[in-house]
RODREN-442012 format. One record per residue: x, y, z of N, C-alpha, C in turn. Coordinates in steps of 0.02 Angstrom, whole numbers, padded with zeros to 5 digits, always signed. Layout:
N
XYZXYZXYZ/...
This chain:
270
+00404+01094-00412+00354+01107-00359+00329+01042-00327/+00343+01003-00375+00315+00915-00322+00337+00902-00278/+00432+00918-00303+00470+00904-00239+00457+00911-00158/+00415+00998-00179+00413+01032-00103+00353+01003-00087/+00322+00987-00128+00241+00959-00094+00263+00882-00089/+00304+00854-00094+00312+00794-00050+00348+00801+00029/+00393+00850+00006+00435+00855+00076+00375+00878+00127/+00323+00931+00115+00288+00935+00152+00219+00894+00169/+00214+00838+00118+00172+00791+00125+00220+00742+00193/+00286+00735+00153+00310+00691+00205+00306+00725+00293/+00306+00757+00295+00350+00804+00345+00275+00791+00397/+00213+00818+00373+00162+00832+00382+00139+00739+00418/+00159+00678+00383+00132+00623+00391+00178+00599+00457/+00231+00605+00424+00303+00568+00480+00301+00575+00551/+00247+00654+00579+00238+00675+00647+00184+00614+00662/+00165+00564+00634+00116+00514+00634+00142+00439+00659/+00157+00450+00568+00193+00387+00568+00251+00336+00590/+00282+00395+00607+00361+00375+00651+00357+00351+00716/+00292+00400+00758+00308+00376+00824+00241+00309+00844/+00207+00306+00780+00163+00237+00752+00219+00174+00759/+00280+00192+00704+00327+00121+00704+00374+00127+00776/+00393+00173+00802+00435+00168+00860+00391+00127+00932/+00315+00128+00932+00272+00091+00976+00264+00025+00939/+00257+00011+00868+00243-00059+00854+00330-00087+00895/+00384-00048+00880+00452-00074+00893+00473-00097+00946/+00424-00035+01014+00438-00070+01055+00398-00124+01102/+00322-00144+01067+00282-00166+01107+00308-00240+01055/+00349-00242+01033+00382-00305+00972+00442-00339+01033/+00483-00283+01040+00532-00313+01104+00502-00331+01175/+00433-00292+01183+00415-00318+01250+00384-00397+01256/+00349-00391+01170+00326-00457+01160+00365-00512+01155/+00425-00512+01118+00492-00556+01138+00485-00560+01209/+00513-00529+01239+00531-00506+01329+00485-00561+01366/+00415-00546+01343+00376-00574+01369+00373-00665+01353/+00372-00668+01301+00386-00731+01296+00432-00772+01304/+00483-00750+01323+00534-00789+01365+00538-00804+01418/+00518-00747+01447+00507-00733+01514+00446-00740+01565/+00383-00706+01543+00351-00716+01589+00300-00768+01549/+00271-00812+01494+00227-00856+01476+00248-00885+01501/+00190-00942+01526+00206-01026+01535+00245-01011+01619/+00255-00982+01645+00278-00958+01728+00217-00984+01760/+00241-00989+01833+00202-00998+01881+00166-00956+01898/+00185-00886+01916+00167-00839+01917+00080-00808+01875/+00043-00801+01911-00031-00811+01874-00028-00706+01839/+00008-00660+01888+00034-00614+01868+00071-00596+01807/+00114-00640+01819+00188-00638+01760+00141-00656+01670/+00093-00715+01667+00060-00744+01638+00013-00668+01597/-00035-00649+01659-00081-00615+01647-00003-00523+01596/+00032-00528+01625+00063-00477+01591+00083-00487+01534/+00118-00547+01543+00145-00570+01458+00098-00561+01406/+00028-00595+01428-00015-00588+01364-00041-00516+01351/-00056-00469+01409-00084-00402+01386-00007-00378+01347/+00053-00376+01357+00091-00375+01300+00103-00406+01242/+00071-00456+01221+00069-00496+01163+00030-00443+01156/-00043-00447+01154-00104-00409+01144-00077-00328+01116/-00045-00303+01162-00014-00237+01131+00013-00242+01075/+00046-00277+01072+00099-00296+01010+00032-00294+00949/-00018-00337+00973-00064-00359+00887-00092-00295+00897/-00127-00238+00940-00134-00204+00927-00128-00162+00892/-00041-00133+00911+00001-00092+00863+00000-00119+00809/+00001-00169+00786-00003-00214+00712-00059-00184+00661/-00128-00182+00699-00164-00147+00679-00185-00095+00661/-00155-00039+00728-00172-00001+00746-00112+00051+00670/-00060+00012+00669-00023+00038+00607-00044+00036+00538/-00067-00033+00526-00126-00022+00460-00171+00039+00437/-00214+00032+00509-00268+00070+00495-00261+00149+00517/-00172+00172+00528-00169+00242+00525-00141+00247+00474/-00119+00188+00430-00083+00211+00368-00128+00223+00314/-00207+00212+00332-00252+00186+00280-00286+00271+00302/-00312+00294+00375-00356+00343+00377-00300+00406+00359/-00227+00409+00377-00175+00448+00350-00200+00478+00273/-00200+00412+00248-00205+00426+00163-00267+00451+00131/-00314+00444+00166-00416+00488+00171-00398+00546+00192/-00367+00537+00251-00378+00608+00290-00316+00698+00242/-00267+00664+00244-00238+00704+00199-00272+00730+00129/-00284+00675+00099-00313+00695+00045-00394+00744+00052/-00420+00726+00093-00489+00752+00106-00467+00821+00176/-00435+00840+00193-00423+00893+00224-00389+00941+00195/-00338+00917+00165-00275+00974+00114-00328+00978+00040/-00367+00941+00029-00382+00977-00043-00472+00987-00043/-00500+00948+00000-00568+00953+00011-00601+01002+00041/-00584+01013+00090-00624+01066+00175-00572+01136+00154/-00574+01177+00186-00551+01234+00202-00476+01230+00175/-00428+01188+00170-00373+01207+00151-00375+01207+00068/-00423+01166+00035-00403+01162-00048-00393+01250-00061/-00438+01291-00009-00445+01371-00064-00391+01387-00067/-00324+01381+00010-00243+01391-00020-00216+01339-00056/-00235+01287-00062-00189+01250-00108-00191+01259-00154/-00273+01263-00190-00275+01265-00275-00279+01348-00300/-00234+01384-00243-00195+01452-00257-00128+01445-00272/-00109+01384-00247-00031+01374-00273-00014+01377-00328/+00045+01384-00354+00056+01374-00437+00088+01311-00425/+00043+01271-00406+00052+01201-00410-00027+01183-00474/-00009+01115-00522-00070+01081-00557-00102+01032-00499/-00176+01024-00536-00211+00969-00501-00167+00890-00498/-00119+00890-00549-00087+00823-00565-00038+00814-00498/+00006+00856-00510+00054+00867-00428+00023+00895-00378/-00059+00894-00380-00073+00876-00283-00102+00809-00280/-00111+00787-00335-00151+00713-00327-00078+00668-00321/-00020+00674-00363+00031+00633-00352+00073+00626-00318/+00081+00700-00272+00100+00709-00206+00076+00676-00162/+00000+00671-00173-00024+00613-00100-00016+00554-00109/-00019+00533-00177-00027+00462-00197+00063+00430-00181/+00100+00475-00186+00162+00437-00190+00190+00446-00101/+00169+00489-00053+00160+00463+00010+00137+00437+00032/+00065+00404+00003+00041+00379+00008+00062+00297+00021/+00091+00288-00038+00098+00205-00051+00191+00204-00028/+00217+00261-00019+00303+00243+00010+00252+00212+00090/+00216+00265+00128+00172+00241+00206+00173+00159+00220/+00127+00160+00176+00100+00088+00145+00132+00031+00166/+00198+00045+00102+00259-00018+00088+00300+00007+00167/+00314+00066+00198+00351+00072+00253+00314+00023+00311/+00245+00025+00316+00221+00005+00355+00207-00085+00348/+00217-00104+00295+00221-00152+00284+00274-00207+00289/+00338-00150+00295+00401-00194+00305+00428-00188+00387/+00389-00113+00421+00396-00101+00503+00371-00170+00523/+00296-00195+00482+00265-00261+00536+00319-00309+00509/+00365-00328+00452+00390-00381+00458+00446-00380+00500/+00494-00327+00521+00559-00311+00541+00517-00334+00611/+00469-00299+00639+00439-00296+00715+00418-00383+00725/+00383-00422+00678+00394-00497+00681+00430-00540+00706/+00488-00496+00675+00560-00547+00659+00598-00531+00738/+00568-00472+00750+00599-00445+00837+00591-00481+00885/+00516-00492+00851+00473-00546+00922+00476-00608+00903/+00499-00648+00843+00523-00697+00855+00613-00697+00853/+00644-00664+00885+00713-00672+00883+00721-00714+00959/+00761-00744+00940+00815-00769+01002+00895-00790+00942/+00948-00831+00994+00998-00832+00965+00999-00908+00916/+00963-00932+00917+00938-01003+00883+00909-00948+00806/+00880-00933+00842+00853-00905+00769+00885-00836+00741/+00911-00832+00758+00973-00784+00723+01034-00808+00690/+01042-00876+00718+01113-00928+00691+01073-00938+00645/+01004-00964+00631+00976-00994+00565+00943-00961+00530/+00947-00872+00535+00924-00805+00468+00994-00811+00454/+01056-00791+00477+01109-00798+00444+01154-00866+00407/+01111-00917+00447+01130-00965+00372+01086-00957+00328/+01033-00939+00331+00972-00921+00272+01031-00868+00218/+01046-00820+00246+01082-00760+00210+01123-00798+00182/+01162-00830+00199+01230-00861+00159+01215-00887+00118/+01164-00943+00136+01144-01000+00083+01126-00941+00035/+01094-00899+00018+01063-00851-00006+01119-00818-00065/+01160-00803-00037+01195-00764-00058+01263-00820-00098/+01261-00873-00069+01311-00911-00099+01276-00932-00174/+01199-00944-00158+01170-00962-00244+01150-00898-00268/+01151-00836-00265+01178-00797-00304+01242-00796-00344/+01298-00812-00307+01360-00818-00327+01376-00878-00408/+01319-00929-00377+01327-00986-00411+01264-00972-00472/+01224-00911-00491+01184-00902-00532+01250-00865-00619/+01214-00881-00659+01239-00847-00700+01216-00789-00719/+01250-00751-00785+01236-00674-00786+01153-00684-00806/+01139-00709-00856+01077-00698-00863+01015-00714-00819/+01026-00773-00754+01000-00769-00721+00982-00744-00680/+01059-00700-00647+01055-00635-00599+00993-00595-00637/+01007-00565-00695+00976-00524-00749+00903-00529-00723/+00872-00606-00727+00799-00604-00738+00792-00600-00668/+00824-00636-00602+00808-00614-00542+00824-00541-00539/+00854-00511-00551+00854-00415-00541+00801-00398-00567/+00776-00419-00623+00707-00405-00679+00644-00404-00616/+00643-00476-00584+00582-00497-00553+00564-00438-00528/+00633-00443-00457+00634-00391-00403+00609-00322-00433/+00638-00301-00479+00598-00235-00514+00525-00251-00538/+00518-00293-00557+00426-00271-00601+00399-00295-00541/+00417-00337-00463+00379-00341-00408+00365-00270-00368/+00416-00235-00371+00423-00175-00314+00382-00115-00384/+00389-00126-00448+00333-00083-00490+00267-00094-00448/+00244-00157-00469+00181-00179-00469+00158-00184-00406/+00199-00189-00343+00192-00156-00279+00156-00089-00283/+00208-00035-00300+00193+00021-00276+00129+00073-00322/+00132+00045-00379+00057+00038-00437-00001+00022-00395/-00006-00038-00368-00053-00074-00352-00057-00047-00286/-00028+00001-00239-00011+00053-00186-00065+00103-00198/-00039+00131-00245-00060+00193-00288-00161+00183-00309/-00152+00140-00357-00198+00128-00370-00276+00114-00313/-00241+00066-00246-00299+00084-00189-00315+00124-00183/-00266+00177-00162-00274+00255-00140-00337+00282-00180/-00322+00272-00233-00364+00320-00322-00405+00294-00301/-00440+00231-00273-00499+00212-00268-00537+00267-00218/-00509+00262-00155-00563+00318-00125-00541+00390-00145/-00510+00420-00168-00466+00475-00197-00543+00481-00246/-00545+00453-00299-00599+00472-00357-00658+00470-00299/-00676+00438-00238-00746+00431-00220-00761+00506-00197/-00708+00516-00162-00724+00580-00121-00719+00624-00155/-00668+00640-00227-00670+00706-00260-00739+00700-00302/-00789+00632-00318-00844+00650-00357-00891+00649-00272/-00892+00631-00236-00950+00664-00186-00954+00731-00173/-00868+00767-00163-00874+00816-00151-00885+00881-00218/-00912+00851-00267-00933+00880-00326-01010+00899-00295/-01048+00878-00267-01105+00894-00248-01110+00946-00178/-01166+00997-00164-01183+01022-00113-01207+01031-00054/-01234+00947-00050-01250+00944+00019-01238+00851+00024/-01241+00831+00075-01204+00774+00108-01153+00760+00064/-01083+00765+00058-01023+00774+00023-01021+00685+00042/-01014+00675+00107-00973+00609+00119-01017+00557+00112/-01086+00560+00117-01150+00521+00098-01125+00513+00039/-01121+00572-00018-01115+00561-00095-01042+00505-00114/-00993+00521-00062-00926+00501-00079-00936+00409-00058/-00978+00387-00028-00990+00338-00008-01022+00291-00040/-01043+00331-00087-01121+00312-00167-01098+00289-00208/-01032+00344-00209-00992+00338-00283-00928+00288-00278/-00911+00308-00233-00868+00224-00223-00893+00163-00216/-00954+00146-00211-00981+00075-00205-01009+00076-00287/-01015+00120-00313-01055+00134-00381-00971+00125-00433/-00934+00139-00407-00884+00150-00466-00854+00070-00456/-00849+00020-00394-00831-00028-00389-00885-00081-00421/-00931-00066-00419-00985-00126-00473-00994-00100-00543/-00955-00026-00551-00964-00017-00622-00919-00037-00653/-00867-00050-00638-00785-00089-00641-00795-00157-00638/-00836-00195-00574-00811-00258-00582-00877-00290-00658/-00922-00233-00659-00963-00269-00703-00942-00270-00795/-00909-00223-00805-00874-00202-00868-00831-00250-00863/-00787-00252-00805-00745-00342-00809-00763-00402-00835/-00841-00394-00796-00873-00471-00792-00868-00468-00882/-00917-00421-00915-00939-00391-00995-00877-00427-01014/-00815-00400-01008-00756-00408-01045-00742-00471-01050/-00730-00507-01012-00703-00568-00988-00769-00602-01015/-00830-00610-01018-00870-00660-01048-00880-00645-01139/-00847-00600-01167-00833-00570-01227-00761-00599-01267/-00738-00601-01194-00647-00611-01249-00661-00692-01242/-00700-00728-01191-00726-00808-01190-00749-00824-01268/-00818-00765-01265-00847-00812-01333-00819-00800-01405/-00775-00760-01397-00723-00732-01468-00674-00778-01469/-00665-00823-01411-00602-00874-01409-00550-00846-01405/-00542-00784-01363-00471-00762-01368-00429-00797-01329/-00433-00812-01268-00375-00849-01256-00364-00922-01286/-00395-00958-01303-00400-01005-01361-00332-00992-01427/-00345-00933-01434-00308-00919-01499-00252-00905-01472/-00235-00886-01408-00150-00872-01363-00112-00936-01372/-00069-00934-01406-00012-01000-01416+00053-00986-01385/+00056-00962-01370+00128-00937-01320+00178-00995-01300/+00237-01018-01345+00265-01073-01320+00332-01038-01253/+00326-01016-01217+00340-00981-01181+00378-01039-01113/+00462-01004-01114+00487-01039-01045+00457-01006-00981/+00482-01015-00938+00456-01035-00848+00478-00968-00825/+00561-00960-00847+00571-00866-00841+00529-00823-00887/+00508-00845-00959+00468-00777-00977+00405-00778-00959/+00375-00820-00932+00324-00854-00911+00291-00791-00851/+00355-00806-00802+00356-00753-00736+00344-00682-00769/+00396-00665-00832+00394-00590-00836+00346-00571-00868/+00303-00595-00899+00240-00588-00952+00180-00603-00893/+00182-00638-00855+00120-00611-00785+00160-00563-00744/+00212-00552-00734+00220-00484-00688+00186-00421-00733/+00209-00431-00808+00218-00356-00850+00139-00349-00874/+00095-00431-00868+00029-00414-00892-00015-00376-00818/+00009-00403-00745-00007-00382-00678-00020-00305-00696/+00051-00286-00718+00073-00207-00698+00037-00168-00759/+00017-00192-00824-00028-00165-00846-00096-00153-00836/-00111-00231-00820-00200-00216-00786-00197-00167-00744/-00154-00158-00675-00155-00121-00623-00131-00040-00649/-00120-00034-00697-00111+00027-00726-00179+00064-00770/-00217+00009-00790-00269+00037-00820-00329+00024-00768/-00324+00001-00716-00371+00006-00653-00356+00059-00631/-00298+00094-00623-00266+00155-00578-00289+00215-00617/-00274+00212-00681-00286+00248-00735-00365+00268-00757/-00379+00247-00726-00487+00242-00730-00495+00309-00661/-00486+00282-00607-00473+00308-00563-00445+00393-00555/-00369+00382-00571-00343+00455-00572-00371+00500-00644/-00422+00479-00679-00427+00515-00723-00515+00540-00692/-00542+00500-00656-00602+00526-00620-00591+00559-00545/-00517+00575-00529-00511+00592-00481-00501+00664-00516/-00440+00672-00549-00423+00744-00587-00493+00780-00610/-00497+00748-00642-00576+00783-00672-00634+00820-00635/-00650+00773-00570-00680+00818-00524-00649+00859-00502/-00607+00846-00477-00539+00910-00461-00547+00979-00467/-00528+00951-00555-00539+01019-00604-00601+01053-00615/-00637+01006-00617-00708+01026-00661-00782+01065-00612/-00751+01006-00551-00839+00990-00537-00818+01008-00466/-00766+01029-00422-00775+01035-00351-00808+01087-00315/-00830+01070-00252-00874+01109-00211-00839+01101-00154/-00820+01150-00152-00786+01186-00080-00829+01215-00021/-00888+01234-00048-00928+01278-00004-00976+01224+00041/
């Protein structure tokens, strides 16, 4: 049943998001266009156009962030909050697969939107100078691959995996942040989004202060003191990627367990 509630999570977002990256794409080539062409001209016209197309361009830059960000509120707070949760939480779907249905379109949005602004970058800075020198980048690239050994490939394949984990964790985990605010505001009966606004500024100082607690605790116990780790430069990398992806798992994990819970327990629909 997740399956179908992603396809229709996706399906539902993509009428958004797609024609979001097809305008960053093309106000990316106009911005190239423009800078070849009409900056730095005589033309006080040509000038004045080029830049309101730069300007478009940072727009869409933005303007893609911050639909990938209200996308991920608004879904979640329309499909399970307002008027649609009474058919959803009729489905013989669990509270777990509607929260991980959003969370995992959520953060694919995210990383999509994050690699549209680099591809759309690379548009607007293309010419043929700089296309002769990404493809010697690639070669050189690819020739010290060739010249790596097995175990080195190994720990570079390793990186690339516990980076694109701890990516899409640390994806996930934003989301849960306003995800828990709004499912405990909307636990209450009157100002829902007042409450959801309380509890997210309340759950972020109750977190960073249990941090602060922790961290001035494991100081005066001397724990890191007592860490002797004679540790090389490669395990070095994989022991902060794998300690990253744990913290960010038990930050996420705080979160989706105060998100479920209201869910289950405490929501107000009416």
């Amino acid at each position: 049943m997740l399956r179908k509630l992603l396809k229709h999570e996706f399906r539902a977002t993509g009428r958004v998001m797609l024609p979001m990256y097809l305008i960053l794409l093309v106000t990316a080539v106009g911005s190239n266009l423009a800078g070849r062409g009409m900056l730095d001209r005589q033309s006080d016209i040509l000038n004045i156009l080029g830049v309101l197309i730069v300007m478009a361009f940072g727009i869409a830059i933005c303007g893609a962030l911050l639909m990938s960000f209200v996308l991920m509120i608004q879904r979640f707070y329309k499909n399970l909050l307002q008027d649609e949760g009474y058919l959803m939480f009729t489905l013989p779907v669990s509270v777990h697969q509607h929260v991980w249905s959003k969370l995992i379109v959520s953060a694919v949005w995210f990383a999509a939107t994050i690699l549209a602004i680099i591809a759309a970058s690379l548009v607007v800075a293309y010419d043929v100078s700089f296309l002769r020198e990404f493809f010697d980048v690639l070669r050189w690239f690819f020739e010290g691959l060739q010249k790596l050994k097995i175990s080195e490939t190994l720990n570079l394949t390793a990186y690339l995996a516990e980076f694109a984990v701890l990516l899409f964790l640390s994806l996930a985990a934003f989301a849960l942040q306003f995800y828990a605010a709004l499912a405990a505001g909307h636990s209450r009966a009157n100002h829902k989004m007042l409450w959801s606004v309380a509890w997210f500024f309340g759950f972020q100082f109750a977190l960073q202060f249990a941090g602060s607690l922790l961290m001035v605790y494991l100081n005066q116990i001397h724990f890191f003191g007592h860490l002797n780790w004679d540790l090389t430069p490669t395990a070095s990398i994989h022991v902060g990627l794998l300690m990253a992806i744990g913290c960010v798992i038990v930050y996420g994990a705080i979160f989706y367990a105060v998100t479920t819970f209201f869910l289950k327990k405490h929501l107000n629909l009416e």
